[in-house]
N, C-alpha and C positions, 0 to 999 in steps of 0.2 A: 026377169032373172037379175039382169043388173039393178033394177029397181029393191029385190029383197035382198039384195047383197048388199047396199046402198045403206037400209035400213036396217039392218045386222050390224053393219060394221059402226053405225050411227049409237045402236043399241047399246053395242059393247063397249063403243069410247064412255061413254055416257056412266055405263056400268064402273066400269074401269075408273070412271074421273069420280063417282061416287065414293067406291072402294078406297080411293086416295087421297077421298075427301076425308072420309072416316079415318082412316090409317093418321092423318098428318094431325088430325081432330084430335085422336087420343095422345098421339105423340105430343102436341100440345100439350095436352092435361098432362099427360105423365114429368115434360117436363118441366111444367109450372109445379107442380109436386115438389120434381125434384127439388128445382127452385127455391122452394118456399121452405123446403126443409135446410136445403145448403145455407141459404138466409136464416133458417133459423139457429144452425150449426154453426156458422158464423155469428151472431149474435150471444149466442151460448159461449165461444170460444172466445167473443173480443170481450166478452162479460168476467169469464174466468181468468184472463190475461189480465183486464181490470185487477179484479179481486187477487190476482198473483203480484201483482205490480201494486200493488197497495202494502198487502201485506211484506212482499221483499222491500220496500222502500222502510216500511216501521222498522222491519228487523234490522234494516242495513244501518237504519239509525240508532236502533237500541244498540246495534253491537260499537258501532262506530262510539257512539258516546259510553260506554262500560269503556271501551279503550281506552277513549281519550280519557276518563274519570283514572284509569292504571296507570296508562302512561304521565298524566298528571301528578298521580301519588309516587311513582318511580322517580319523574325530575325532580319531584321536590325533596325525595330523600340525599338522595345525588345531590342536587343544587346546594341542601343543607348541609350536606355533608363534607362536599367540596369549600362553602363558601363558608364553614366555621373558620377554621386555621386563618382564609381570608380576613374575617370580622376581626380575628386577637391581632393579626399584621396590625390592618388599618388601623389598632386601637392601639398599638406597641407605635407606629408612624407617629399617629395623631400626637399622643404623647412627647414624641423624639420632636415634634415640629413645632409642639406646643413650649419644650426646655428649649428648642433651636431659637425661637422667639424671643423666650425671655433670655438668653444669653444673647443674641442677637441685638439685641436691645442693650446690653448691660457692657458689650462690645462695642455697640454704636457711640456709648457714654465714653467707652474707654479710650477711641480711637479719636473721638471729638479732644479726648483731653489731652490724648496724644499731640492730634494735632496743632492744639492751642500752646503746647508744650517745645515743637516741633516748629512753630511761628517762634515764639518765644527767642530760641535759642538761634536760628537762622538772624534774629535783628541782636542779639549777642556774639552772632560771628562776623555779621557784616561789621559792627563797630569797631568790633576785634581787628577785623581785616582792616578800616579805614584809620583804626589805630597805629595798624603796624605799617598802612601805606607811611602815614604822616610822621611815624619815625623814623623809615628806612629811605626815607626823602628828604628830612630836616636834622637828622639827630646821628652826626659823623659816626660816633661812637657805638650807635647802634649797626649801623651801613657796617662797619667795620667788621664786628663780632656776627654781624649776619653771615657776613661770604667766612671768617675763621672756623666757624660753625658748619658750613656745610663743606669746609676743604675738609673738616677733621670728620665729620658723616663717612664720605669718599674713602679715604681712607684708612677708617675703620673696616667700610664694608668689604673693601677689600684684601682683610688679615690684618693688616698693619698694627703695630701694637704700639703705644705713644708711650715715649723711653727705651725703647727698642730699635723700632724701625723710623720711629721720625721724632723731632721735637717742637713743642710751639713753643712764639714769644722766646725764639734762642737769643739771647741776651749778647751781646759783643760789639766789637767798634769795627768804623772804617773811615777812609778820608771822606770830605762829600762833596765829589766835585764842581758843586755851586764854590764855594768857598773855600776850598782847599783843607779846611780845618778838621779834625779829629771828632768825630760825634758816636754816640752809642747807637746801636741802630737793633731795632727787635723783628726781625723778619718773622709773614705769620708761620712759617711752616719753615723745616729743615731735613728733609729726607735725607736719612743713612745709606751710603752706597757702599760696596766693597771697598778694601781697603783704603777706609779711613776716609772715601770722598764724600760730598754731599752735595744736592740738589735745593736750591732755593725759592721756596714758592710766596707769593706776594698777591695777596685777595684785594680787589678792586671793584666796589661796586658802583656802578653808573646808572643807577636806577631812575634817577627823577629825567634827567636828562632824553634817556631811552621813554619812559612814560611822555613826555614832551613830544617827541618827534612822531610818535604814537599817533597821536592825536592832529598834529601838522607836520607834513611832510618837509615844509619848510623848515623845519627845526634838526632836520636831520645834519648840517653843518654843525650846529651847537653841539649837539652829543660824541661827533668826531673830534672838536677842538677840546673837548672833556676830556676824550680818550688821549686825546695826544698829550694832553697837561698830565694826567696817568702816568703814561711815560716818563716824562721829562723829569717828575719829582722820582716815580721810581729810580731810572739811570742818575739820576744826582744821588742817592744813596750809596751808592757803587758797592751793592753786594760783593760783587766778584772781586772785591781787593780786603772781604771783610776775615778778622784774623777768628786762628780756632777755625777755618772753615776752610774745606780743599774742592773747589767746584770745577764744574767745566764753566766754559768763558759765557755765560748764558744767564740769567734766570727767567721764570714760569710766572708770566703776571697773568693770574687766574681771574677770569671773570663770571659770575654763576648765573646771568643771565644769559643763558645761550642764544636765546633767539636773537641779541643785540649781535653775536659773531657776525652775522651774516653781513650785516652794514658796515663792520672793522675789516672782514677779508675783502670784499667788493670793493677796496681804498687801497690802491699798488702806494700807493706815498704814505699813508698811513705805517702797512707793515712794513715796508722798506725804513720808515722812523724808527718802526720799532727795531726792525733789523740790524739797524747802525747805534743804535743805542745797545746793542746786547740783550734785548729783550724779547722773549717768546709768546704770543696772546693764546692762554689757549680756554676753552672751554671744560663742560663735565667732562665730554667723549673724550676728547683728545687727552684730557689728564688722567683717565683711567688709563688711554694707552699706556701713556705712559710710567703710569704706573706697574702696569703687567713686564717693560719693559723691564722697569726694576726688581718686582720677583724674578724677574727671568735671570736676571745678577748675582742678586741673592740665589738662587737655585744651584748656576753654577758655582761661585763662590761656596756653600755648603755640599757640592759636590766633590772641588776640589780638597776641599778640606779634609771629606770622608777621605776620598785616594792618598793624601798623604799620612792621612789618620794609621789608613791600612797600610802604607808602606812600612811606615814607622814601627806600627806594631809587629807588620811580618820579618822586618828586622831584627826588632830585639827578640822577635821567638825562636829566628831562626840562632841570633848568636848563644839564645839560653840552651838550644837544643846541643851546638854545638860545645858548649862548656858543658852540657850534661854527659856527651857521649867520651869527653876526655876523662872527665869522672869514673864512668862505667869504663874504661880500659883502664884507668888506675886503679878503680878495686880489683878489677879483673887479677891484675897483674899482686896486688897484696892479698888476692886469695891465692893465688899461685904461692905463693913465697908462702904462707900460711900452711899449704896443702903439702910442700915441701917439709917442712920445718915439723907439721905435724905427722908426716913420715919416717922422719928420721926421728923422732922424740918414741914413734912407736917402734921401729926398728931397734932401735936402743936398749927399749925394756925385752922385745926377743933376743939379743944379739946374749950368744955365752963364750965363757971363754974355758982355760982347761982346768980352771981352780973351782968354776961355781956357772947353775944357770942360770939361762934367761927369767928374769923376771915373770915373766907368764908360767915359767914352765913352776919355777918355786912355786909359785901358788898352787898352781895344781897339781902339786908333790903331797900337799897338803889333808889333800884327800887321802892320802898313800898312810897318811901318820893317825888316820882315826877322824879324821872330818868328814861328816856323814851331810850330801846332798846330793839332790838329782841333777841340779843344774851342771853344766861344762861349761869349761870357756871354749869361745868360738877359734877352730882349729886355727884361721888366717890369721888371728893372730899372737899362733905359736911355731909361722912358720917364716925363718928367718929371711927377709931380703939380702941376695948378693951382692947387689949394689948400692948397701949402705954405708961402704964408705968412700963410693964415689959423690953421692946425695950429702955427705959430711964434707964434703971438702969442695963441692959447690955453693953448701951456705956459706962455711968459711969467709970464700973468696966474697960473697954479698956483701 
């Protein structure tokens, strides 16, 4: 029993492994099948992907290039269109740069000849200048009308009117106290001051001396004992005793070099020379001062003149008003006597007496006798004043 159960159960594994042999056999087959179609399906699909992938790449190209060929045709109307107006600029430029050129050029000739012209006259002023150095250092007479020259500049610029407010080369005498004697003396300048004074000014120029020291410092003693000599012949002229002339106790030794002040003030013995001499140093600045000083004379001076101008005239306006208004109470008083007089001249021709009428009244009787008008005489006066022969014997008494 256990032995056919043995071989039963033997039987049917056997069966059974057969069964599962065939099952897995065709399961095989079926899915090599499968297989071989999925492969071929795959094959077919990476075939038609090919062929889709071929053909999207041509199209993407055709289209891509039709684009670009639009978009081509599109910039370049654009770019033409834009870049016309450009092409006439650059060709209106080109032009402008092409005359800028040739003026630039025709410029460059003119400025070369400028400049050769501009040389030229720069070695015409230097000589000019070393002309004027060499006369304002060697030639008195020039020195002289140089500083005259720029005292009368001064001024002018500042209003002065020459004949008026100043005079040059004022001609007249004084003693000289070198020598005691009588000499004509021409001061360059004579400023007008209020009543009838005047200011004496005296130009001195120290130019070579100052250039000198310039140059060496050692020379600065020479240009001092210049100035002092300045002095000494000035104060020997003795302006301040010169006649025709009303000064204060001073004169103005003008010098136009100003920068030299500074080595004349920084000399206490120097101005104090001048100071005992009667003599003032002064430069531009300070002579403008003092010039302003003198408008300021003149200012008041034509100040007070207006106020006496206007006292004078409100005086005599006031005595002409007052002779006028004695006037106006004498007619007053002769039209009174007038208005009297012609009261009683009319009272007169009303007045009647018992033999005949008044004058007014006859005439308008007149009308009575055949005299034909509209007109009347005015009643007042046909009506007689009572006190016409007190108004008679008031002119009387006149």
């Amino acid at each position: 029993m256990f032995l056919v159960g043995g071989i039963s159960f033997v039987i049917g594994a056997v069966v059974a492994a057969l069964v599962m042999y065939v099952y897995f056999v065709k399961r095989e087959m079926t899915l090599k099948e499968d297989f071989s179609q999925l492969k071929t399906k795959a094959e077919l699909t990476q075939s038609l992907q090919d062929i889709i992938k071929r053909d999207f790449v041509q199209l993407a190209q055709e289209t891509i290039k039709n684009e670009q060929e639009d978009l081509r045709k599109q910039n370049r109307e654009v770019l033409e269109e834009k870049i016309a107006p450009l092409k006439n600029e650059l060709g209106e430029f080109k032009n402008k740069v092409e005359k800028f050129n040739l003026s630039g050029v025709e410029n460059a000739a003119k400025i070369e000849q400028q400049i050769l012209n501009l040389e030229k006259n720069n070695k015409i002023i230097a000589q000019e200048a070393k002309n004027l150095t060499e006369a304002l250092t060697k030639n008195q007479n020039i020195k002289g009308a140089y500083g005259e020259n720029i005292l009368d500049t001064i001024l002018e610029s500042c209003g002065m009117q020459e004949g008026i407010h100043y005079s040059k080369q004022f001609v007249t005498t004084s003693s000289n106290l070198k020598d005691g004697e009588i000499h004509t003396i021409r001061p360059d300048i004579v400023i007008n001051l209020p009543k009838d004074r005047h200011i004496i000014i005296d130009s001195k120029v120290t130019l070579t001396s100052y250039l000198d020291c310039i140059e060496d410092e050692s020379k600065v003693k020479d240009f001092k004992a210049e100035v002092k000599k300045r002095i000494v012949d000035l104060a020997n002229k003795n302006y301040q005793n010169a006649e025709n002339l009303w000064q204060p106790d001073f004169v103005l030794m003008y010098i136009p070099i100003e920068a030299s002040l500074n080595l004349i003030y920084e000399d206490y013995e120097l101005i104090n020379s001048a100071y005992k001499s009667k003599i003032i140093i002064v430069g531009t600045a300070s002579l403008l001062t003092t010039i302003k000083l003198v408008d300021q004379l003149f200012a008041q001076q034509k100040q007070c003149e207006s106020v006496n101008n206007i006292v004078t005239a409100g005086t005599n306006l006031y005595e002409t008003f007052v002779q006028f208004c004695e006037d106006l109470v004498d007619l007053q008083k002769r039209f009174d006597e007038i208005n009297k007089k012609f009261g009683t001249t009319i009272n007169r021709f009303k007045r009647k007496n018992k033999n005949r009428l008044g004058l007014f009244e006859q005439v308008k009787e007149l009308k009575q006798l055949g005299i034909t008008s509209s007109k009347e005489i005015p009643d007042t006066l046909l009506e007689v004043d009572d006190n016409i022969d007190e108004l008679e014997g008031v002119l009387a008494n006149d």
